[in-house]
Backbone bond lengths (Angstrom), bond angles and torsions (degrees), N, CA, C in turn:
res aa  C-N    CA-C-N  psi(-1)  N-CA   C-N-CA  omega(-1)  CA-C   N-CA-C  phi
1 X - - - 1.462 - - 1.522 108.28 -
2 X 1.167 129.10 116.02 1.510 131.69 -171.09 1.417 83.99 -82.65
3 X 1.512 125.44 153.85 1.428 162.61 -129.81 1.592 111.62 -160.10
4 X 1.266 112.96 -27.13 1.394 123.14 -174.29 1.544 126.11 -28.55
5 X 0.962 82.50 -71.73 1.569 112.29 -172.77 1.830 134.64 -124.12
6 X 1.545 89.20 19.53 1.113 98.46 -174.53 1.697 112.50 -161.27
7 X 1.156 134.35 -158.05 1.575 120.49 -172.03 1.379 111.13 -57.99
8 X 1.411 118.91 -179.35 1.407 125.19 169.91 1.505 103.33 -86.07
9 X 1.185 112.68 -175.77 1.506 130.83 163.75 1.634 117.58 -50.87
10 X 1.493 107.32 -67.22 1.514 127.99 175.33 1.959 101.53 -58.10
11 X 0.931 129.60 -54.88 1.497 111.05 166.40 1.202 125.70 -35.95
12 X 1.778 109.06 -63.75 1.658 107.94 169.56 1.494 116.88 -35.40
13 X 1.093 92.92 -79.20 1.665 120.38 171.83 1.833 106.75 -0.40
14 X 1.600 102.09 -67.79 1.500 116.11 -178.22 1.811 104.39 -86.48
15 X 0.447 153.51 -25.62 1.811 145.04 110.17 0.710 126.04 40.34
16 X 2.079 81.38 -93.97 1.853 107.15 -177.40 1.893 107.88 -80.64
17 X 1.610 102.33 6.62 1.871 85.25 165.21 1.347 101.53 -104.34
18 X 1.244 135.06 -17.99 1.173 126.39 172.35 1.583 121.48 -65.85
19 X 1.638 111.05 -21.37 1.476 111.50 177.87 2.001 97.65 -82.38
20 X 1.521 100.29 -27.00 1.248 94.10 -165.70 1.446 110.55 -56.83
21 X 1.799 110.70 -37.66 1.443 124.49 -159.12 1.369 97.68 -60.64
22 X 1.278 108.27 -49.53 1.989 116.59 -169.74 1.269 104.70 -61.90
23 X 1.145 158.16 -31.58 1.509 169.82 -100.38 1.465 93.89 -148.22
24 X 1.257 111.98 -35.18 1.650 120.69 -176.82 1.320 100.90 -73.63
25 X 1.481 111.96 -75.46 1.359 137.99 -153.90 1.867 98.38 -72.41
26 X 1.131 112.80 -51.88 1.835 106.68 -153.63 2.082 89.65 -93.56
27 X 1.231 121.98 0.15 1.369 118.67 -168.67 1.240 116.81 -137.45
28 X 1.827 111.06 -16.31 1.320 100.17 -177.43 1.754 133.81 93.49
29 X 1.351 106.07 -35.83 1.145 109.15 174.74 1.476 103.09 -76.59
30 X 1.525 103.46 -179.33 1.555 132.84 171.31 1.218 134.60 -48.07
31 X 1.016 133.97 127.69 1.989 113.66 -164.98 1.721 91.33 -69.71
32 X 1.143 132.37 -49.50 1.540 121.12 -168.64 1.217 107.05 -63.99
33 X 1.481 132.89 18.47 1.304 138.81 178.03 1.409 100.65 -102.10
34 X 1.479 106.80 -49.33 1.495 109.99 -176.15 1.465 121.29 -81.04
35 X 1.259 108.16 -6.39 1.848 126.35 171.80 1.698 98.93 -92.52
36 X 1.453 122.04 -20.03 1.463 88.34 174.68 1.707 104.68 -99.81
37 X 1.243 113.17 -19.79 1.852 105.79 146.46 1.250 141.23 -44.00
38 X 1.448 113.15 -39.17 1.156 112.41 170.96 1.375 106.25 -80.04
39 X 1.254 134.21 -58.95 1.356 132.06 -168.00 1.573 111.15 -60.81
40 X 1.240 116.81 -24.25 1.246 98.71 165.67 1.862 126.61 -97.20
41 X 1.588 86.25 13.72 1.539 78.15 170.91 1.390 106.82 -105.92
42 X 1.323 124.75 20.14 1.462 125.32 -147.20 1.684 99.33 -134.37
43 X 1.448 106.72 -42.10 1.738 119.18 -169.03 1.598 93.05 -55.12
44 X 1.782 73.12 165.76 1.830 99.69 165.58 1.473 98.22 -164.95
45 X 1.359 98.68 123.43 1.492 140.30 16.62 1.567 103.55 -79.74
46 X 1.315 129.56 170.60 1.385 141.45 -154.43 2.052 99.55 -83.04
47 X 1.044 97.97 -30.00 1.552 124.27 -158.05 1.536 97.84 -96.50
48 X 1.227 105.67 118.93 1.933 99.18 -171.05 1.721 88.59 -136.42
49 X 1.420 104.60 157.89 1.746 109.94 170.08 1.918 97.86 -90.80
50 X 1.261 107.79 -167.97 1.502 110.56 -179.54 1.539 103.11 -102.54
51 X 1.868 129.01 1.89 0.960 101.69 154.61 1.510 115.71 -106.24
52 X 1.161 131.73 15.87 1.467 146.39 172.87 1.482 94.13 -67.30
53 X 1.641 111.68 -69.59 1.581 119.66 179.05 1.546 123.88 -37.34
54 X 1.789 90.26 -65.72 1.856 90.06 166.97 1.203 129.72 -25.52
55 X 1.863 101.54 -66.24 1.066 121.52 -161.23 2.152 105.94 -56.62
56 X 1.144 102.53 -52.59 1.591 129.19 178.00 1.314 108.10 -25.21
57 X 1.808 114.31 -55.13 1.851 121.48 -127.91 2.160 75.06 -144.71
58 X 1.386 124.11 3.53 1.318 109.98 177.53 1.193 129.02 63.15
59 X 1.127 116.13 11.33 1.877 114.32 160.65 0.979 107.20 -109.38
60 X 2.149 96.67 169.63 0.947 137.96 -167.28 1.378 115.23 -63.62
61 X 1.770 128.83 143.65 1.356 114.27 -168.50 1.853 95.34 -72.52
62 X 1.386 108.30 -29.51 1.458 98.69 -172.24 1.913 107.18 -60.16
63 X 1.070 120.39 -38.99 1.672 125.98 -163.35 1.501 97.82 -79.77
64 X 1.330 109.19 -50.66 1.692 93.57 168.25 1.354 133.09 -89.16
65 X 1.633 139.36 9.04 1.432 127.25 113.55 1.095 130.84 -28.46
66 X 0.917 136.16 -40.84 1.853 147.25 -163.84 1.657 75.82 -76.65
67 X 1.236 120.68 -83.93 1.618 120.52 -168.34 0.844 143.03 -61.82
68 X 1.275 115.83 -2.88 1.063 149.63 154.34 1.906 120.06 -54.60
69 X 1.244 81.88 -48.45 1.531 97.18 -167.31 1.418 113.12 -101.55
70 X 1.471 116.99 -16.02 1.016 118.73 141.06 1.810 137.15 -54.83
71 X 1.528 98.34 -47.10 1.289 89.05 175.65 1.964 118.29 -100.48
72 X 1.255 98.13 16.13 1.680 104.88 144.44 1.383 118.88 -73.97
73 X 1.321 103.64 -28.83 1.859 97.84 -155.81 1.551 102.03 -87.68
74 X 1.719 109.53 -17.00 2.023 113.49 174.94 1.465 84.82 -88.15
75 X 1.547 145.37 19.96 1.091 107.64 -163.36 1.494 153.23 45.84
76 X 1.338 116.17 13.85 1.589 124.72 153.61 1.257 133.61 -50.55
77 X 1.282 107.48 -24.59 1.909 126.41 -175.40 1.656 78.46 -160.98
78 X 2.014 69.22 135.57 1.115 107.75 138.56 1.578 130.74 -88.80
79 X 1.411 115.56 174.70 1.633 127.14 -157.26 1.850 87.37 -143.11
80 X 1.018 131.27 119.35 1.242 144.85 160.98 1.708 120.14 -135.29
81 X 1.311 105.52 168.42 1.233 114.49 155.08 1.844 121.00 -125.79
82 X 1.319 99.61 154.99 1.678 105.71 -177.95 1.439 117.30 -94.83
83 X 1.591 111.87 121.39 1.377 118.26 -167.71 1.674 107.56 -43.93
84 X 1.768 99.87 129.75 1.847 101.78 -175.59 1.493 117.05 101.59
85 X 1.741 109.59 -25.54 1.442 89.80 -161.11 1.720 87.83 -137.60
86 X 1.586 102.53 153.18 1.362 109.96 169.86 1.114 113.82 -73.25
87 X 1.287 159.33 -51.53 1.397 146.43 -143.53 1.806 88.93 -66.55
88 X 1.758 91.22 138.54 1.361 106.35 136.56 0.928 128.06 -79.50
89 X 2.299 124.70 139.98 0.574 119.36 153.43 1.691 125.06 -126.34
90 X 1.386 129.36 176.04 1.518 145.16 -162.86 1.415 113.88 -127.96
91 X 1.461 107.63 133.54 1.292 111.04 -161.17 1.745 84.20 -154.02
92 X 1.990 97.51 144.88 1.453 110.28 -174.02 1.919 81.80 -68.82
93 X 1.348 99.75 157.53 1.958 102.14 170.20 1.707 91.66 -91.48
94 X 1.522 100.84 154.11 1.258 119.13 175.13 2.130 118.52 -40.95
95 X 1.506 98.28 -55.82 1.034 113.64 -168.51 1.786 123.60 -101.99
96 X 1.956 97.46 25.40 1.520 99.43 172.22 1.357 151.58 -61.41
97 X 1.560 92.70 -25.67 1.593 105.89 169.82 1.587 110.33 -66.48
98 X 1.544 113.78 -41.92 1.658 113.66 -163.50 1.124 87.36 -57.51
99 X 1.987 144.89 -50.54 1.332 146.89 -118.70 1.651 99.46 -96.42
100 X 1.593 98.10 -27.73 1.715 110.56 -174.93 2.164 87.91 -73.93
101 X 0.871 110.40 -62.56 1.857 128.48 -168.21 1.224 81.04 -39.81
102 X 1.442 146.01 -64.80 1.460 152.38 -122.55 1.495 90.33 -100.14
103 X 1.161 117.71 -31.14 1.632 116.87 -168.28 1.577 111.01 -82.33
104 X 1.944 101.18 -32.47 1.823 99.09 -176.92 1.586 94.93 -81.79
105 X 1.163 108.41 -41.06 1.719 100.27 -163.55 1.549 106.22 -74.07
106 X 1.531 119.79 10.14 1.828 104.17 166.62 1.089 81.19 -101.53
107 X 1.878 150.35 -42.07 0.811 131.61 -167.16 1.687 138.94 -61.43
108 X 1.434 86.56 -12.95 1.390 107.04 174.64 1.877 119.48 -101.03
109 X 1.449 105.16 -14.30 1.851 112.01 161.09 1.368 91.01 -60.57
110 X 1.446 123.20 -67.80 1.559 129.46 -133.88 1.727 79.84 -69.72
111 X 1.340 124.53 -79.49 1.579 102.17 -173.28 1.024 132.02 -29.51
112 X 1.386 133.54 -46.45 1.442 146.87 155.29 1.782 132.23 -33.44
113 X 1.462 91.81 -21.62 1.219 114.02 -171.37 1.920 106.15 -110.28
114 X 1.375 101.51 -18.24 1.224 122.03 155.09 1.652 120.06 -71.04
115 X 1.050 79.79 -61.85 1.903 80.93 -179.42 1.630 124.23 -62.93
116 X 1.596 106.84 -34.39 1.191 116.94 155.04 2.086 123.62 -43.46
117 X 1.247 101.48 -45.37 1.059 127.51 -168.20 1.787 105.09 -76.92
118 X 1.672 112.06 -44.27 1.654 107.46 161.05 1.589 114.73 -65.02
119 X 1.206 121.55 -26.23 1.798 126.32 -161.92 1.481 90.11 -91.73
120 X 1.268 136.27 2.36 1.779 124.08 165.21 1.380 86.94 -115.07
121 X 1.673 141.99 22.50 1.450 112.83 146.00 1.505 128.77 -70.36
122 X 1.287 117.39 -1.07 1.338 122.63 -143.72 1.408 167.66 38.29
123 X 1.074 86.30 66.23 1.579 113.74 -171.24 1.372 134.91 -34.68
124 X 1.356 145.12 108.48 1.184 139.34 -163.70 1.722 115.68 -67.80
125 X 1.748 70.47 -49.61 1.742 92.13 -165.47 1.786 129.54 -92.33
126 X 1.128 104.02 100.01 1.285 129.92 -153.39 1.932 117.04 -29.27
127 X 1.948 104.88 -13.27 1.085 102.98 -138.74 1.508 94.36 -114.94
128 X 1.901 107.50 -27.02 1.057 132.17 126.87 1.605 140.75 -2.16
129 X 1.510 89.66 -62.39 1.470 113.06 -179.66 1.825 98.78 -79.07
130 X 0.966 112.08 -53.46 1.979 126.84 -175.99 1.323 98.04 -36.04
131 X 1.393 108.03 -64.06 1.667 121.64 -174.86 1.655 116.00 -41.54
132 X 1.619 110.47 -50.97 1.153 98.16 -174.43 1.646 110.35 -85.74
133 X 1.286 104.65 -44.26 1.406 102.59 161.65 1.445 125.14 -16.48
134 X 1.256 123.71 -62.93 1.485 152.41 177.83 1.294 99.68 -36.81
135 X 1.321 109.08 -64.69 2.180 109.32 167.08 1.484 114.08 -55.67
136 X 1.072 122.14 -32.27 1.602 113.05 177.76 1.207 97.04 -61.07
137 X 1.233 120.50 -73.11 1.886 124.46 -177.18 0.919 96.12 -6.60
138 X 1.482 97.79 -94.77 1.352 123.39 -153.73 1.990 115.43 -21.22
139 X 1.421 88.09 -57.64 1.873 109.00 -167.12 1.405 89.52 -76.55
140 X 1.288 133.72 -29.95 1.489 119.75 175.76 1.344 110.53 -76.06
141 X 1.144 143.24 -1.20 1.970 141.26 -150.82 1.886 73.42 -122.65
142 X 1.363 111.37 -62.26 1.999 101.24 -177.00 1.275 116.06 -63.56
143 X 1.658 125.13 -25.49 1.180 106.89 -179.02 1.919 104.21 -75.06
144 X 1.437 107.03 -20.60 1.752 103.57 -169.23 1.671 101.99 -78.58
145 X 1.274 111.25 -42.70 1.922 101.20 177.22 1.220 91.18 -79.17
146 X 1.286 166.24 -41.78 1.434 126.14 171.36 1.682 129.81 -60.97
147 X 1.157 111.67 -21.24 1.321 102.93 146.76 1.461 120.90 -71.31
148 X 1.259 141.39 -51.76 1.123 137.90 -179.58 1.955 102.42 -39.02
149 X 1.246 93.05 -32.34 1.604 87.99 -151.37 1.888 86.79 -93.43
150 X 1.086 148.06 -14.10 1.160 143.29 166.85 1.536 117.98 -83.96
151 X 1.320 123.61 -11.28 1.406 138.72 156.01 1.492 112.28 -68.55
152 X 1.481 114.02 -47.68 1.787 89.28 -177.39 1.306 132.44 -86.87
């Protein structure tokens, strides 16, 4: 990790547990999921092997395979090798955040398209109806500031 010109080691370090904590808490996954996110959005060189990572964020090669390969398989990192040499290495992909954005906001049509789909059962009970309603809002008020916000 070059130091030069920018934080120390121990900054990253507390960083990449703070991305880990959020990754835990707002997503569910694993904190060593969210430590190999942060650290790989943070390293230098950009391109790390899986014992560079280990070594980095302190896990096990067995616990970070599993997560590894998990977050190859959503496509967040890539998995390559460097012309000449065996080691694999892992690198955050350029365009992971848009792919994560792209993943809640279909996830939030298809609910929408769900809830639509309970509000033509026909509902008696008025309060019933509010409830699901309440999710349309909602996904309709984010789908309108994300347009707002892709317009300027």
């Amino acid at each position: 990790m070059s130091t030069q010109d920018g934080p120390d080691r121990d900054q990253v370090l507390e960083w990449v547990e703070r991305v880990a904590a959020f990754v835990s808490a707002e997503w569910g996954l694993a904190p060593i999921t969210g430590r190999v996110l942060g650290w790989l959005m943070a390293c230098d060189p950009p391109a790390q092997t899986a014992s560079d990572i280990a070594d980095a964020i302190g896990a096990s090669r067995a616990s970070l395979t599993t997560n590894m390969h998990l977050l190859t398989s959503i496509k967040l990192i890539r998995r390559f090798r460097k012309p000449g040499e065996r080691n694999v290495y892992y690198q955050i992909e350029d365009d992971a955040w848009s792919k994560v954005i792209r993943q809640k906001l279909a996830a939030f049509t298809a609910f929408d398209e769900l809830a639509a789909e309970g509000l033509r059962l026909g509902w008696t009970d008025e309060a019933q109806t509010r409830r699901i309603e309440s999710a349309r809002t909602a996904i309709a008020g984010l789908a309108k500031v994300l347009d707002q916000a892709s317009s300027d």
